[in-house]
Structures are given as structure tokens and as C-alpha cells.
C-alpha positions as CSV (number, residue, x, y, z in Angstrom):
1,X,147.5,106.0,114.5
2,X,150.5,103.6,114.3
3,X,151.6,102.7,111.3
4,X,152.8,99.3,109.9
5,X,156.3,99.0,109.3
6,X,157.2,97.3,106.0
7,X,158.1,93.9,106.9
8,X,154.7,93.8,108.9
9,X,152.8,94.5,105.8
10,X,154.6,92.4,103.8
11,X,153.5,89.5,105.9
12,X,150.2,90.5,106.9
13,X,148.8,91.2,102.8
14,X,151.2,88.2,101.7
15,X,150.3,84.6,102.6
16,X,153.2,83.5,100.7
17,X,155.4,84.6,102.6
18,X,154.2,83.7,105.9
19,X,154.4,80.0,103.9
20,X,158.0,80.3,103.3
21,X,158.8,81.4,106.5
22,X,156.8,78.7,108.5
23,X,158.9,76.4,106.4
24,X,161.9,77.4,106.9
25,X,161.3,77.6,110.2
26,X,160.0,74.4,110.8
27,X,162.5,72.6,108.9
28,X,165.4,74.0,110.9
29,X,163.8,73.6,114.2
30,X,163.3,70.0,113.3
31,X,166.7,69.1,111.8
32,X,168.2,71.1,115.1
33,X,165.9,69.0,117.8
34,X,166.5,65.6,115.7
35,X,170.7,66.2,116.0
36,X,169.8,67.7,119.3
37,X,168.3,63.7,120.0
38,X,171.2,62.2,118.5
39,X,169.1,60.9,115.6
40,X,171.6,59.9,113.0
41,X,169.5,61.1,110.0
42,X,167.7,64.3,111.3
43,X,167.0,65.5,107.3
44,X,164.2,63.0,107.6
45,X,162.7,65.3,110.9
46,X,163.5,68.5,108.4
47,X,161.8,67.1,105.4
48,X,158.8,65.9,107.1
49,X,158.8,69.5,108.9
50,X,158.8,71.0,105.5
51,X,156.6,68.5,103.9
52,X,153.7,69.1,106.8
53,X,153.8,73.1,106.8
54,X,150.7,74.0,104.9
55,X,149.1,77.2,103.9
56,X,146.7,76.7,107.0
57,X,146.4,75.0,110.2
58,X,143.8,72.3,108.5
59,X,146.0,71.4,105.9
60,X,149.1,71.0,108.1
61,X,147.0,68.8,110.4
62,X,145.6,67.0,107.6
63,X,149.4,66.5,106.1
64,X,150.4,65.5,110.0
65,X,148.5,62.9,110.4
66,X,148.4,61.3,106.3
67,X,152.2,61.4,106.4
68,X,152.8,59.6,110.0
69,X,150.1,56.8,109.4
70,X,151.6,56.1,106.2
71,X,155.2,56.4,107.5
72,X,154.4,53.9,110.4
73,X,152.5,51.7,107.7
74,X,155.7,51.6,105.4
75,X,157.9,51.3,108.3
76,X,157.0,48.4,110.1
77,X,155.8,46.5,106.8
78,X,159.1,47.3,105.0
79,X,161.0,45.7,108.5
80,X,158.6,42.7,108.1
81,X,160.0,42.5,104.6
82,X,163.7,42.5,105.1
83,X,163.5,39.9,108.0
84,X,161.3,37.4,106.4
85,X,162.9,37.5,103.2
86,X,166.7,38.5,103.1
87,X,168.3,40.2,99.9
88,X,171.8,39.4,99.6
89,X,172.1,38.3,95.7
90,X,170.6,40.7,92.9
91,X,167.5,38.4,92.1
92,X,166.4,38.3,95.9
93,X,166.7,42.0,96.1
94,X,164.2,42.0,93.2
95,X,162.3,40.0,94.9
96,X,162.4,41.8,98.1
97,X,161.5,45.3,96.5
98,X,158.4,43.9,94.8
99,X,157.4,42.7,97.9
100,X,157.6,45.6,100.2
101,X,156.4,47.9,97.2
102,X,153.4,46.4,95.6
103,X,151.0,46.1,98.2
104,X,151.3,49.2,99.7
105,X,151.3,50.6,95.9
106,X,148.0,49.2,96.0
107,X,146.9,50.8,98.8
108,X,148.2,54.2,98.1
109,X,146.2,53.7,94.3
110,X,143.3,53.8,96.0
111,X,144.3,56.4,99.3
112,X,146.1,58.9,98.3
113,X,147.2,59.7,102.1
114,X,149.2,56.2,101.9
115,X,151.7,57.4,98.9
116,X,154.3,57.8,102.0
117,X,153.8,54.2,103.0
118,X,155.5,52.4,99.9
119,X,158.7,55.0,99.9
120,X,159.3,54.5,103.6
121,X,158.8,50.6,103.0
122,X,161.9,51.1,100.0
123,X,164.1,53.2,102.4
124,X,163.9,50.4,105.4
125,X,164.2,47.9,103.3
126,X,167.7,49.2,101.3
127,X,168.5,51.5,104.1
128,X,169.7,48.8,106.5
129,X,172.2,47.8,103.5
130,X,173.8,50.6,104.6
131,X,173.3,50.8,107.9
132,X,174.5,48.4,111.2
133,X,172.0,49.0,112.9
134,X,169.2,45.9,112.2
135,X,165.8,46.3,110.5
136,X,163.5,46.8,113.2
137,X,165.8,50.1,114.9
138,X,166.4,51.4,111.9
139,X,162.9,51.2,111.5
140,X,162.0,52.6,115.0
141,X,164.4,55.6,114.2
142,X,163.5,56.2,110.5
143,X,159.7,56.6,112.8
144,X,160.9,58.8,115.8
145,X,162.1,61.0,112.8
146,X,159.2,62.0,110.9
147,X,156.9,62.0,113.8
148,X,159.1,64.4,115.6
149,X,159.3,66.1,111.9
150,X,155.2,66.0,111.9
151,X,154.9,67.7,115.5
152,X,157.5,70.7,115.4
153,X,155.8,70.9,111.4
154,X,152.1,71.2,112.7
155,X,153.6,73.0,115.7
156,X,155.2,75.8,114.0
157,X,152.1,76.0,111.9
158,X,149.7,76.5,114.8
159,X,151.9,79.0,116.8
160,X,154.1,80.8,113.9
161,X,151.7,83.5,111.8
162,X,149.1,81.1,111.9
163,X,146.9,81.0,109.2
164,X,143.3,79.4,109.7
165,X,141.6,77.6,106.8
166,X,138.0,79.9,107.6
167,X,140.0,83.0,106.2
168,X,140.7,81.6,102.6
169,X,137.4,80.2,102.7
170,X,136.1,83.6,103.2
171,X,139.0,84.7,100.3
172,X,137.1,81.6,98.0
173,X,133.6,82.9,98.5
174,X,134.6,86.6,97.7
175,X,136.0,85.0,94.6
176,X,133.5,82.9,93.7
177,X,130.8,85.5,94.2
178,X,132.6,87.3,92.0
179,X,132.3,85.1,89.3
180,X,129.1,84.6,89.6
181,X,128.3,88.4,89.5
182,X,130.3,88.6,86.4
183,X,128.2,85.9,84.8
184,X,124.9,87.7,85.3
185,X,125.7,90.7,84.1
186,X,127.2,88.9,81.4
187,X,123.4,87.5,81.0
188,X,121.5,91.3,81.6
189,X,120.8,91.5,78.0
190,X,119.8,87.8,77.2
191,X,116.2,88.4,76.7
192,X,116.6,90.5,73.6
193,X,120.0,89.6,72.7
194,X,121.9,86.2,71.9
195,X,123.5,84.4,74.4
196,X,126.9,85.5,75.2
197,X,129.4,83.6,75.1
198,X,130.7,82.8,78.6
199,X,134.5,81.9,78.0
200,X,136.3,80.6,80.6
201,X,133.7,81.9,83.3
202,X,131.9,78.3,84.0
203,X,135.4,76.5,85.0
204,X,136.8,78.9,86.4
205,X,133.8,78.5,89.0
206,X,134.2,75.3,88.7
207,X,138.1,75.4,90.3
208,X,136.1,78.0,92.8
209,X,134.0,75.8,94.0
210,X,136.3,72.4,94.0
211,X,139.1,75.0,96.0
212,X,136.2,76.2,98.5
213,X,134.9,72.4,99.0
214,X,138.8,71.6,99.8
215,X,138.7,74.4,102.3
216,X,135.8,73.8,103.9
217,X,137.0,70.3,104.6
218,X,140.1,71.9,106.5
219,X,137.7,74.3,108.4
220,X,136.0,70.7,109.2
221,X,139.2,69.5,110.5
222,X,140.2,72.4,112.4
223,X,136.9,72.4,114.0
224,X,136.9,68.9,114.7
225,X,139.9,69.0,116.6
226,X,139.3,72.1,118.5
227,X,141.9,74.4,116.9
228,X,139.2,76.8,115.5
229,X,135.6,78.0,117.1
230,X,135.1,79.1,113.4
231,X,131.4,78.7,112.1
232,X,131.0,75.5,110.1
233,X,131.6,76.1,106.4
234,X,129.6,73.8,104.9
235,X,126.3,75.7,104.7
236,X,128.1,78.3,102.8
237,X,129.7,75.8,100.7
238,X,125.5,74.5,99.5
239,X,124.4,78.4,99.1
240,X,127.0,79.0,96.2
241,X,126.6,75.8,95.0
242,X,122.7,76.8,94.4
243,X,123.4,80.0,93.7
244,X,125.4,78.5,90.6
245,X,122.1,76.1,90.0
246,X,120.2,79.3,89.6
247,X,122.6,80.8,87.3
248,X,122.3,78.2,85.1
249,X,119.1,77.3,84.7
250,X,118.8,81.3,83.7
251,X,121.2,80.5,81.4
252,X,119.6,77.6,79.9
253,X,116.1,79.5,80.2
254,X,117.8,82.2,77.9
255,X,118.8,79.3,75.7
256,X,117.0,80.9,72.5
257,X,116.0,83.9,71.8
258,X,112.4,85.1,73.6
259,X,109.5,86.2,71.0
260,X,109.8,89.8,70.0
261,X,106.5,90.6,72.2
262,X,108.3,88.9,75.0
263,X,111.6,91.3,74.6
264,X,109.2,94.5,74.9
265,X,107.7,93.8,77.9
266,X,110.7,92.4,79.6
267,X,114.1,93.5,78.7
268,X,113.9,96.3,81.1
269,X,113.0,94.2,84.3
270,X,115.0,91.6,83.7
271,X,118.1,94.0,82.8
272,X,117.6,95.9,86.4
273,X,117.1,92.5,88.0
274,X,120.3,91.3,86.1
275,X,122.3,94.1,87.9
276,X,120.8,94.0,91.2
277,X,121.4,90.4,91.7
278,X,124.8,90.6,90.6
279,X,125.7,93.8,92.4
280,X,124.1,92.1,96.0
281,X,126.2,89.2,95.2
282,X,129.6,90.9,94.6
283,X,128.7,93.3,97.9
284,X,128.0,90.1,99.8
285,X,131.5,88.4,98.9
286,X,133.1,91.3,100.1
287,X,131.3,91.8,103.6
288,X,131.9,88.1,103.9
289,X,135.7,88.6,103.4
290,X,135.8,91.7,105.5
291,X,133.6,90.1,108.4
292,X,131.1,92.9,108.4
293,X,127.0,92.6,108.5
294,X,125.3,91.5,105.1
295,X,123.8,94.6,102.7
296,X,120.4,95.5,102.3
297,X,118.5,92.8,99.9
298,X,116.0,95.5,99.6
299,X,117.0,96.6,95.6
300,X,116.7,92.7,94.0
301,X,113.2,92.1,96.2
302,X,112.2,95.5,94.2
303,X,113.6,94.3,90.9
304,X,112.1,91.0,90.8
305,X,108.4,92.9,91.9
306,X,109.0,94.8,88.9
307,X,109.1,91.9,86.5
308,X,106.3,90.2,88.0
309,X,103.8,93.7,87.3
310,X,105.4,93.3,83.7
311,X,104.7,89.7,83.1
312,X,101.1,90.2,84.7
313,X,101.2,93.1,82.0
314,X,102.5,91.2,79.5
315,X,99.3,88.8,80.1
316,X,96.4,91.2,80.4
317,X,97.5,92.6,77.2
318,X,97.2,89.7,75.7
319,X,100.5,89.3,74.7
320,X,101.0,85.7,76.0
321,X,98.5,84.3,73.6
322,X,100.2,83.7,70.6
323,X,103.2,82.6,72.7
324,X,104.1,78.9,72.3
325,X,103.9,77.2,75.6
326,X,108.0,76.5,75.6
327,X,107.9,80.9,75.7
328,X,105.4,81.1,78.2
329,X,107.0,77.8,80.4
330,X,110.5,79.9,80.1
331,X,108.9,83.0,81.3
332,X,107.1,81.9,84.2
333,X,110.5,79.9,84.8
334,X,112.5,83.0,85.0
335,X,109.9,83.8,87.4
336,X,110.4,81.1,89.6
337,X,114.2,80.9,89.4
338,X,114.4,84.9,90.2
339,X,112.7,83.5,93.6
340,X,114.9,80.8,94.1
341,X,118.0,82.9,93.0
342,X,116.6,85.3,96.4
343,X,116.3,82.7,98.7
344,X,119.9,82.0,98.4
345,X,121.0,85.3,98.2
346,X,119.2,85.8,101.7
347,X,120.6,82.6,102.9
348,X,124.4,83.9,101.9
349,X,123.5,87.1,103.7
350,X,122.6,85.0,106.8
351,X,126.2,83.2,106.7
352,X,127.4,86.9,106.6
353,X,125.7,87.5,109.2
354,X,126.8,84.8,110.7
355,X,130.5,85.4,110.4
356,X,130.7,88.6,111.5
357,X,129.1,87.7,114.4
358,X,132.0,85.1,115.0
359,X,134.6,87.7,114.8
């Protein structure tokens, strides 16, 4: 069996590095085709190059496309600007610059993928100061520039250790399955003892789930524009996000502390179901991130049989009698939530299913 020489692992088990060297990459190759042109200011190809060269081939497209709209935007409005309105005295200047900035401030306030447009605008407008050429080709060029530097950026991207958004989405849900494994076991003994105390747990599935929703749009992107057959993410995306729903409405169930007769009858179940849940969800993030078929959801179907018999128990014994009806409402609701919480455990183990399929 071969084996993988050093560099080769280095860039295979570090995305970092396959970053940097897409950069670099793409930033030379720019600046070298823009002199290449005869472009006069080819660090404008480089920078863009540099500036486009995301962590995957969504983001790159995304950064391609924000960056060359708002370039064009600033471009030609920053030209309009230094015709119609010509800066040779220090109060016109002002005049000038608050012109060709403050609309296109505006607009990048409320779109962030038009922050380009007001800088280009300032560079067009002082940049023929400087320059012989008039507004309008120094315009034209300052254009050809970055949309040369967006094509050999998004180029390099696609072709150079390419790196597809549906992988870290994969890396995102194995992370965020994590989580939320760790926070049910955290909760296996909430039915006779206090609730623990989480800690940083909730946001940091919070930043999960904002990083996975970022990803998915990506995978969107990719999709849309036919640079991967990937499955769509966005189903997976709504399984962890009511996944977390059942997570905490357990949590809130487990609010304060059940009746002692309650804790008799059900620490036990709801301790095995605690770990079962939590162990198919951590074995499901990792057969999503290794593209392999879904594990047996045999174990939490068992566990959650098991505390119905013990509720039912718990009832024909009479137990439930001199329980307040905010106990018995919280019981049954555990009840109901443990069925929710395996729907969406069978529904992750059908996007499993559904990307190993695709690989």
C-alpha cells in the first residue's frame, strides 16, 4: 500500500495550508498575467486574486462576483464624479469626496457586498490626480484589473486543491452533533439531580449552527452554478436545528427538580435514553463526515420503549396521583419530545444516507 509522502499529508489533513497556497498562487498568476497585458497597476489584479481565494469554491464565487459588481459600481460612479464636478482647489476636493463616498456608503450600510464600491469610487476619483490618463480609462483599466484579478482568483480556486463547501459542511455537522451529544449527557442525570450547568455549550452551538447556515449557503451557490452535484444542504441544516429544539425543551422540561416518586421510576430510563441518544448522535456526525451509511437507530427506539413501560408503571401504581399536573404535563412531555427527538435522529440518518450515496 503506497504511502503518503509528507508534503501530501500535510496538505490533504491541513486546509490551511491548501489556503495559503491557493493565495499565493493566485496572486502571482494575476499580477504576472496583468504586467503580462501591459496593465500599468497589476497589484490591483494580485490583490483582488488574493482577496477572492476563499476556503471553498462557494465562498470564492461568492467573493468573485460581490467584489466585481461593487468594483464596476464604484468605478463608473466615481468617473461620473470627477467629470461632473472637477477638484482642483482643496474645498472642491471636499466636495468631490463627499460626493463619490456618501452614496455608495449608503449602499454598502445596508449590502455588505457593496463595501468595494465606495473605495474604488475614492481611488478613481484621486487616482486620475495622479494619473494622465483621463477619468473614464483610468476607470476602464482600474476594471479590467480586478475582474481579471476575480477570474484567475476563482480560477485557481476551482482547479488548485480545490476545496468544496459540502466537505466543511459535513466537518460543521460532525461538530455540531458533537455538541449536542455532549449536552445530553450533560442532562442523563436531570431527573434526580439539579440542572447542570451548561457553560459555554449553548453558544458554542449557536456559532455551529450560524457557521453551518453560512456553509450551506455556499453549497447553495456551488450548486446553483453547477460546480458541485453535491446533495442540497439545507435539509440537514433544519434536522440539527430541531434536533437543538428537542434538546431544549428537555432542558426546560428538567427545569425543576421531578417529585421524589417521579425520580424512582424514572432515573433509569431516562439515564439509558440520555446515552443512547447522545451516542447515535455523535456516531451519526461521524458517518456523515466520513461518507459512510448511517448506524443502527435500533438502541434509542429500545431506550425510549423502556420509559414508556415505566411511566405506564409509574401510573398503574398509582404513583401519578398525588403528582401536580405541571409533574405529570412534564412527564408525558418528555414522552413526547423523546419521539420527536427520534424522528430527527432518523431524518439525520436519512441525510447520511444520503451523502454517502453521493460519494
Amino acid at each position: 500500500m503506497a504511502r503518503s509522502t509528507g508534503h501530501e499529508w500535510l496538505f490533504q489533513h491541513r486546509p490551511e495550508l491548501r489556503l495559503a497556497l491557493r493565495m499565493t498562487v493566485a496572486s502571482v498568476a494575476a499580477f504576472a498575467v496583468a504586467t503580462a497585458f501591459g496593465l500599468q497597476q497589476g497589484y490591483w489584479s494580485a490583490l483582488t486574486a488574493l482577496i477572492v481565494t476563499q476556503t471553498n469554491v462557494g465562498g470564492s464565487l461568492k467573493a468573485a462576483v460581490d467584489r466585481m459588481v461593487a468594483s464596476l459600481c464604484g468605478a463608473i460612479y466615481g468617473a461620473a464624479i470627477t467629470v461632473a464636478l472637477p477638484h482642483h482647489s482643496l474645498w472642491t476636493i471636499d466636495l468631490a469626496l463627499v460626493a463619490a463616498v456618501a452614496p455608495l456608503a449608503v449602499l454598502a450600510a445596508f449590502n455588505a457586498g457593496f463595501r468595494v464600491a465606495p473605495i474604488t469610487s475614492i481611488i478613481v476619483l484621486f487616482g486620475t490626480t495622479v494619473s494622465s490618463a483621463g477619468p473614464i480609462s483610468y476607470a476602464t483599466e482600474r476594471v479590467i484589473e480586478i475582474a481579471l484579478g476575480c477570474g484567475i482568483g476563482l480560477a485557481i480556486s476551482s482547479l488548485l486543491l480545490p476545496a468544496h463547501a459540502y466537505t466543511l459542511v459535513l466537518e460543521a455537522t460532525e461538530t455540531t452533533t458533537a455538541l449536542l451529544a455532549e449536552q445530553l449527557r450533560a442532562l442523563a442525570t436531570a431527573v434526580c439531580d439539579p440542572l447542570p450547568s451548561l457553560g459555554e455549550l449553548p453558544d458554542k452551538l449557536r456559532k455551529a449552527l450560524n457557521k453551518l447556515e453560512t456553509l450551506a449557503d455556499e453549497v447553495a451557490r456551488e450548486r446553483r452554478n453547477r460546480l458541485s452535484d453535491e446533495p442540497d444542504p439545507e435539509p440537514l441544516y433544519r434536522t440539527l436545528r430541531r434536533l437543538r429544539q428537542d434538546i431544549g425543551a428537555i432542558t426546560r422540561a428538567f427545569g425543576e427538580p421531578l417529585p421524589k416518586e417521579v425520580q424512582k421510576h424514572l432515573a433509569e430510563p431516562w439515564l439509558q435514553f440520555a446515552q443512547a441518544a447522545a451516542a447515535a448522535l455523535a456516531e451519526l456526525g461521524g458517518a456523515l463526515v466520513s461518507r459512510e451509511a448511517p448506524p443502527s437507530l435500533d438502541r434509542v427506539t429500545q431506550t425510549i420503549a423502556g420509559f414508556k413501560v415505566a411511566v405506564e408503571e409509574m401510573r398503574s401504581a398509582g404513583a401519578t396521583r398525588n403528582l401536580s399536573s405541571d409533574a405529570v404535563a412534564r412527564v408525558f412531555g418528555v414522552v413526547f419530545i423523546q419521539e420527536q427527538l427520534r424522528t430527527n435522529l432518523e431524518d439525520l440518518a436519512s441525510r447520511t444516507a444520503e451523502s454517502a450515496r453521493a460519494n
